[in-house]
MARBA-155516 format. One line per 5 residues: number of its first residue (from 1); for each residue x, y, z of C-alpha. Coordinates in steps of 0.001 Angstrom, whole numbers, plus 524288, in hexadecimal, padded with zeros to 5 digits. Layout:
! residues N
NUM) X Y Z; ... .
END
This chain:
! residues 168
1) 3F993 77509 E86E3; 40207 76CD8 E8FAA; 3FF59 75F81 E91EA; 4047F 754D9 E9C0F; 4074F 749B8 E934C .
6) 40779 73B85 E97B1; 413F2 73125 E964B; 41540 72A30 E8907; 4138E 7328E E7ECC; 41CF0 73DA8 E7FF2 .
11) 4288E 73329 E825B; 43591 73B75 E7D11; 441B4 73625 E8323; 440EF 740E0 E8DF3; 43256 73945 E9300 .
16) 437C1 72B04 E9168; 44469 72EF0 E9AD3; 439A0 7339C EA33C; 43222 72788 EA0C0; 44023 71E1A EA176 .
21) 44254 725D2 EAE65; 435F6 720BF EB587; 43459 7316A EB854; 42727 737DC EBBA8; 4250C 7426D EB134 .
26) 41AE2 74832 EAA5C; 41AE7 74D92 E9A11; 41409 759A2 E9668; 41069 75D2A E8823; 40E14 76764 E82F6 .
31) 40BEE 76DD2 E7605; 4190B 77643 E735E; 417EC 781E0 E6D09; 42285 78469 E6212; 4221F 79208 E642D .
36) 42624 79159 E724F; 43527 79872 E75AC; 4356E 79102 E80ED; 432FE 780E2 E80EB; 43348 7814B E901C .
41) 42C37 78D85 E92CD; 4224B 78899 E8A62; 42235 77B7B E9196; 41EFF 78189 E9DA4; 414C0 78AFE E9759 .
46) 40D50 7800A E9383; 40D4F 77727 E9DF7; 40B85 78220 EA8DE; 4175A 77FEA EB0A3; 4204D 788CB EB75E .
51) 42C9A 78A48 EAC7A; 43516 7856A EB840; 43198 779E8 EB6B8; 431F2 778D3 EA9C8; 44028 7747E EA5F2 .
56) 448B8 77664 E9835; 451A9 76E0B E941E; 45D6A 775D7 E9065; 46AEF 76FA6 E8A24; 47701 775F5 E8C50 .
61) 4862F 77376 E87DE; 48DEF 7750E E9664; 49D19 7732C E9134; 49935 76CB4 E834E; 490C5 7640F E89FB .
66) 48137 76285 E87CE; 47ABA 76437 E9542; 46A85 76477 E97E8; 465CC 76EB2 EA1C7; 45714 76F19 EA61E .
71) 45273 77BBA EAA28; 444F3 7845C EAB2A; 43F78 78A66 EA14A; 43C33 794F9 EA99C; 44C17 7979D EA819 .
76) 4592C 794FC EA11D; 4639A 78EBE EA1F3; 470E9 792C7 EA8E0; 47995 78E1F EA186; 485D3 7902D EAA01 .
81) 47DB5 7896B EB3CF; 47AEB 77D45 EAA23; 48AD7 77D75 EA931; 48D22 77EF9 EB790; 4843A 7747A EBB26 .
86) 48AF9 768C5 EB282; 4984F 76DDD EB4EC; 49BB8 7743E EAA0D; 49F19 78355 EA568; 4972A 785BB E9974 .
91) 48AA2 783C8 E94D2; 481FF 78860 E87BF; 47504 7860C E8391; 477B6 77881 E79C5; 473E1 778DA E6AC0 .
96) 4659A 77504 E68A4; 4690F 76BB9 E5E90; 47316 765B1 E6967; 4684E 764C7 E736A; 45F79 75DB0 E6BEF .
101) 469B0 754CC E6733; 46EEE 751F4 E7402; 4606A 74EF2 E7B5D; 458C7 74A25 E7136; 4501F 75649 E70A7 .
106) 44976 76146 E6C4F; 44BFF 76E48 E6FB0; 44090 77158 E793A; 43D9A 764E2 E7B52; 44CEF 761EC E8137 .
111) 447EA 75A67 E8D60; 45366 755CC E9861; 44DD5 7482B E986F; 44F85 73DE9 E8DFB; 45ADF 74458 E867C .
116) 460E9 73E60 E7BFA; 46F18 73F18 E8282; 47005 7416C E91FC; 475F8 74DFE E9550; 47A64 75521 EA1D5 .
121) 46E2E 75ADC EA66E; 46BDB 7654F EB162; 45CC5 768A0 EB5CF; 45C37 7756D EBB6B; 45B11 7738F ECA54 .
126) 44DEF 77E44 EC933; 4464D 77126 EC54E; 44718 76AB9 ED1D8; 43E55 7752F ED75B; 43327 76EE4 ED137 .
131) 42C2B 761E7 ED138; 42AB5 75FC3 EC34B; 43158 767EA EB848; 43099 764F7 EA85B; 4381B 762B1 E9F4E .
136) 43933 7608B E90C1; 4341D 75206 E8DFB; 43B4D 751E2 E8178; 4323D 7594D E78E0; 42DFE 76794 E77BC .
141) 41FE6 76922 E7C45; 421EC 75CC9 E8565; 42690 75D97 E95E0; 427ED 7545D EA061; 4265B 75770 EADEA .
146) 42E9D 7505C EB83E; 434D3 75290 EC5A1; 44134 7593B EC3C5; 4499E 750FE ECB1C; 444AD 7473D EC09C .
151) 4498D 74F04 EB622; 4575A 75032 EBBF6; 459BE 74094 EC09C; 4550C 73DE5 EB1A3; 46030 745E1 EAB8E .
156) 46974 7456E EB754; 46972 75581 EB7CC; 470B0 75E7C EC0E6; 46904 766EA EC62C; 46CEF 774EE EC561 .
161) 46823 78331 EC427; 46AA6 78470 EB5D1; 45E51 78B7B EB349; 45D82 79A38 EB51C; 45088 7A4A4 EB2FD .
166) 45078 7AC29 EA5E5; 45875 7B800 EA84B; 44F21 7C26D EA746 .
END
């Protein structure tokens, strides 16, 4: 059962950037199932939210070069897209190992605030259509909730369509 958890607490780096940031957020816990195939689907399972609003934190080599995208879980990521939108001509999905080296965290709990090292960052421009949207708060089973335009000042995103639906 989700929860909406108070400040102090849950602090993981992504939180106390929210915190050092003076931004209006709120965290959501819940308990994460280890069975789940999808971290984010199963975010916005549990908390009742729309899936497009509900964001995963994807990392990317564009031209040998780590790069964060932030994208539904409702969808994937374009990665020609992710390329085209930091000015470069190839992307591929980055090791796991590498990703969690490079932010800091764990796979499915890979959030775009707080990392470890700062990286090029590009927030899919579908999360502007909302007023809040979530995103990994640095731990699987844990969200925070902000206003999108939050999200990308904090990690000084470009905002592009990188995001497409599931082919079908």
């Amino acid at each position: 059962m989700a929860k909406k958890a108070k400040r102090g607490g849950q602090g993981t780096p992504a939180t106390v950037a929210l915190e050092a940031a003076g931004v209006e957020f709120d965290v959501h816990a819940y308990e994460h199932d280890p069975a789940a195939s999808s971290y984010g689907e199963e975010a916005a399972r549990v908390l009742g939210v729309d899936a497009g609003r509900v964001l995963k934190t994807l990392l990317a080599e564009v031209d040998g070069a780590l790069v964060v995208a932030v994208v539904p879980v409702a969808g994937q990521l374009d990665l020609k897209a992710l390329a085209a939108a930091v000015g470069g001509k190839h992307a591929a999905m980055a090791d796991p190992a590498a990703a969690e080296r490079s932010t800091g965290y764990v796979r499915g709990g890979i959030s775009p605030l707080g990392q470890r090292r700062r990286l090029r960052t590009v927030v899919d421009g579908s999360a502007l259509d909302h007023p809040t949207v979530f995103v990994s708060a640095g731990r699987r089973g844990l969200e925070v909730e902000l206003d999108p335009r939050q999200l990308v000042a904090l990690t000084t995103a470009v905002v592009a369509a990188v995001g497409r639906a599931y082919a079908t």
